[in-house]
C-alpha positions, 0 to 999 in steps of 0.5 A: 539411526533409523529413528534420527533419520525420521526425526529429521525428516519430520522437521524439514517437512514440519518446519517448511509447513510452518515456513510456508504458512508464515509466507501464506498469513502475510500474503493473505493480508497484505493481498486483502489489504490492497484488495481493499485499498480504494486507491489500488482499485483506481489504479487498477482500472486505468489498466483497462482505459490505457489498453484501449487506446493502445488499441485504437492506436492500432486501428486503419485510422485514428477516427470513425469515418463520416457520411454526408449528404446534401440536396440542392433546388432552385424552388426559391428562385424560379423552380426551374428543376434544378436540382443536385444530390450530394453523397461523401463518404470520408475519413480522416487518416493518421499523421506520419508515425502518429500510431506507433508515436500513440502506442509508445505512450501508452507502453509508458503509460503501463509501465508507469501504472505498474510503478505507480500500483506497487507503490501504492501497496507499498503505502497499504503495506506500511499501514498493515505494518503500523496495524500489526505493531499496535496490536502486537503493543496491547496484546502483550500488555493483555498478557503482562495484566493477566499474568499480574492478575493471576499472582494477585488472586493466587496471593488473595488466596494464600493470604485468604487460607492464612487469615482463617487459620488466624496466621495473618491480619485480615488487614493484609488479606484487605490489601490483597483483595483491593491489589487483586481489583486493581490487577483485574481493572487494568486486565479489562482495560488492556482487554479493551484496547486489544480488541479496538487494535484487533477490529482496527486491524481486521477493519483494514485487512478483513483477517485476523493479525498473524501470529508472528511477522518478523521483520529482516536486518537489511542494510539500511541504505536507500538506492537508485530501486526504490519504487517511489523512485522508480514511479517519477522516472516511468512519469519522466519517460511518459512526459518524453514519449508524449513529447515525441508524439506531440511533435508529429501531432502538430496538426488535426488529422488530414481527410480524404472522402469520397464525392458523388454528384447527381444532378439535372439543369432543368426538368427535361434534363437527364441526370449527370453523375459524377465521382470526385475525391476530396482532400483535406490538409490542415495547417500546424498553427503555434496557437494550437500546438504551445498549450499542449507542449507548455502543459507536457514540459510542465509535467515533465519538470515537475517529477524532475523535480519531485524525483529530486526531491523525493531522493532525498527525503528517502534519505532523510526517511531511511536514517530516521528510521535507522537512528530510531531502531538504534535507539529502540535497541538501547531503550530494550537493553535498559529495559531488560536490565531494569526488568531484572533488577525488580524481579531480583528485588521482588525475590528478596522481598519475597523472602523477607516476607514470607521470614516475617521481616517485611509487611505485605505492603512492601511485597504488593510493591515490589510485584506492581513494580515488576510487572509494569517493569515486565510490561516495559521490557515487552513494549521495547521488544516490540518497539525494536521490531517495529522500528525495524518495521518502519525501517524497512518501510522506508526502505521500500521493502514490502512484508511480503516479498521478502516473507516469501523470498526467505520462506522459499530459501528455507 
C-alpha cells in the first residue's frame, strides 16, 4: 500500500511537471513570437501617446499660456515722447466638459488598443500555428524516410551475408543496394525540408518547435466574443465618444489674459499704468465643425460596416474550417486502412520470399509501398491536427490561453 501511495504521488507530481512545461513551451513561443511581430510593436506604442493625452486632458487648461509684449512710439510722427509699454499674459481655457468628453475618448481609445493588440497576437498565433504544423509534416516525413532506410540497409546486409555464402544472386544484392540509395536520397531530402521548416519556425519565433502542441475539440461555432468582433465594436464605441466630444468642441478655445499698460504723452509726463483683463469668445461656424463631424460618421460607418461584414465571414471561415476537419478525419480513416492492407501485403510477400515462391523485386515493392502508405497515414495524422488547428484559429482561440487553462485543470 505504501509503494501504490508513492507511486501516485509521483505521477501527480511528475505528470503535472510535464503539464506545466507543455503550457510554459507554448507560452515561450507564442510570447517571443509576438515579441517579435512588428505590428504588435506599433500597437504597443501607442499605449504610451494615448496616455498622454488622457493626461493632458486633465490638465488646468487645454494649452500652454502665452506672453506677449509690445512697445509704442511717435518717433515717425513728431517724437514728442510719446511712448506705451504693453505686457499680456493669457491662456486659453476649456469648453463646458471639454476635459472629461477628452478623457472618454482616450478610455476608448484603450480599450480598443487592447482589442485591437489581441487580435493582432491572434494573427501571430495563426502564423505560429501554420509554422508548427509544416514542421511537424516533415518531421514525420524525416522519420517514416529513416525508418525505409534502416530496413533497405538491413536487407542490403542480409542479402550482402547470402551472396558470399552463394545463397543468393548477386543481381538481387544489386537491387538492394540501389533500393538502399534510393531510401538514403529521399531521407536527405526529407532532411532538407525539416530543417528549412525548422529555421522557417525558429526564424518566426526565435525558439525551437515544441515537442507536442495539441489542439482542443471545441464546439466549432462562432459568437458574439470573437475578438475580431470584439475590436470594430470598441472602434464603434470610440467613433461614439468622439462624436459627443466634437459637439462641445464645436469652437476654438476662449482666452482670457491678463493686460498691463505703461504709458506717458509727452516727455515731462509722468508714466500711467494701467491692468485690464481681455476676453476672447470665439464663434461655432459649420465650416469649421462639418469636416470634423462628416470624417467621424465616416468612420463610425465603415466598422458598422466592416462588423457586419466580418460576422459573417467568421462564419464563413468557422464551417470551412469545420467542413475541412471532417474531411481530414475521413482522409486519416482511408489512410489507416490502406496502411494496414499494404503492411499485411508486405507480410505475405514476405513470407513468399523468403519460401523462395517470389523474387526480390516483388518484396522491394511491397516495402516502397508501405512506406509511402506509412508516410500518407502520418500526413493525415497531422493534417487532422492541423485542420483542427485552423478551426480553432477561426475561432479566435489562441494556443496559448486554452494550453494554460487546461494545464491548470490538471
Amino acid at each position: 500500500m505504501r509503494w501504490l501511495l508513492l507511486c501516485i504521488l509521483a505521477l501527480a507530481v511528475f505528470g503535472g511537471s510535464a503539464g506545466l512545461a507543455h503550457a510554459e513551451d507554448i507560452r515561450h513561443v507564442v510570447e517571443s513570437a509576438w515579441a517579435r511581430n512588428a505590428e504588435i510593436a506599433a500597437l504597443t506604442a501607442r499605449r504610451a501617446e494615448i496616455l498622454a493625452r488622457k493626461r493632458a486632458a486633465g490638465r488646468l487648461t487645454p494649452g500652454p499660456p502665452s506672453l506677449g509684449v509690445g512697445h509704442i512710439n511717435d518717433y515717425v510722427t513728431g517724437d514728442d515722447g510719446y511712448r506705451e509699454y504693453d505686457v499680456e499674459l493669457g491662456t486659453p481655457l476649456w469648453l463646458p466638459g471639454e476635459g472629461t468628453a477628452m478623457r472618454r475618448v482616450a478610455d476608448a481609445e484603450l480599450v480598443q488598443l487592447e482589442a485591437e493588440l489581441v487580435v493582432a497576437r491572434l494573427l501571430v498565433a495563426g502564423e505560429v500555428r501554420e509554422a508548427y504544423w509544416r514542421f511537424r509534416l516533415a518531421a514525420g516525413a524525416v522519420e517514416v524516410a529513416r525508418r525505409r532506410w534502416d530496413a533497405a540497409r538491413a536487407l542490403q546486409s542480409d542479402l550482402d551475408r547470402q551472396v558470399r555464402a552463394g545463397q543468393a544472386a548477386r543481381a538481387d544484392l544489386l537491387l538492394s543496394v540501389a533500393e538502399t540509395a534510393d531510401a538514403r536520397s529521399i531521407l536527405s531530402t526529407e532532411n532538407a525540408s525539416a530543417t528549412q521548416a525548422r529555421l522557417a519556425f525558429h526564424a518566426l519565433t526565435g525558439a525551437e518547435p515544441p515537442v507536442d502542441l495539441v489542439e482542443p475539440e471545441v464546439p466549432a461555432q462562432a459568437d458574439a466574443n470573437h475578438p475580431r468582433l470584439i475590436a470594430l465594436r470598441r472602434t464603434v464605441d470610440v467613433s461614439e465618444a468622439t462624436t459627443r466630444l466634437l459637439k462641445i468642441q464645436d469652437r476654438d478655445s476662449p482666452e482670457v489674459a491678463l493686460l498691463g499698460v505703461v504709458e506717458r504723452e509727452l516727455y515731462n509726463d509722468p508714466y500711467d499704468n494701467r491692468i485690464g483683463v481681455r476676453v476672447v469668445i470665439p464663434f461655432a461656424t459649420e465650416g469649421r465643425n462639418e469636416p470634423g463631424r462628416k470624417a467621424n460618421e465616416v468612420e463610425r460607418t465603415r466598422a458598422l460596416a466592416e462588423l457586419r461584414a466580418s460576422n459573417y465571414q467568421i462564419q464563413a471561415e468557422v464551417g470551412k474550417a469545420e467542413a475541412d476537419l471532417a474531411s481530414a478525419k475521413e482522409r486519416e480513416t482511408l489512410a489507416e486502412e490502406r496502411y494496414r492492407a499494404f503492411a499485411e501485403r508486405l507480410d505475405l510477400v514476405e513470407r513468399s520470399f523468403r519460401a523462395g515462391e517470389s523474387a526480390l523485386v516483388e518484396l522491394v515493392r511491397a516495402r516502397a509501398s508501405l512506406f509511402e502508405a506509412d508516410t500518407a497515414r502520418l500526413q493525415s495524422q497531422i493534417a487532422v491536427m492541423q485542420a483542427r488547428s485552423r478551426l480553432n484559429q477561426a475561432l479566435g482561440l489562441d494556443p496559448w490561453s486554452w494550453a494554460a487553462a487546461k494545464d491548470a485543470d490538471q
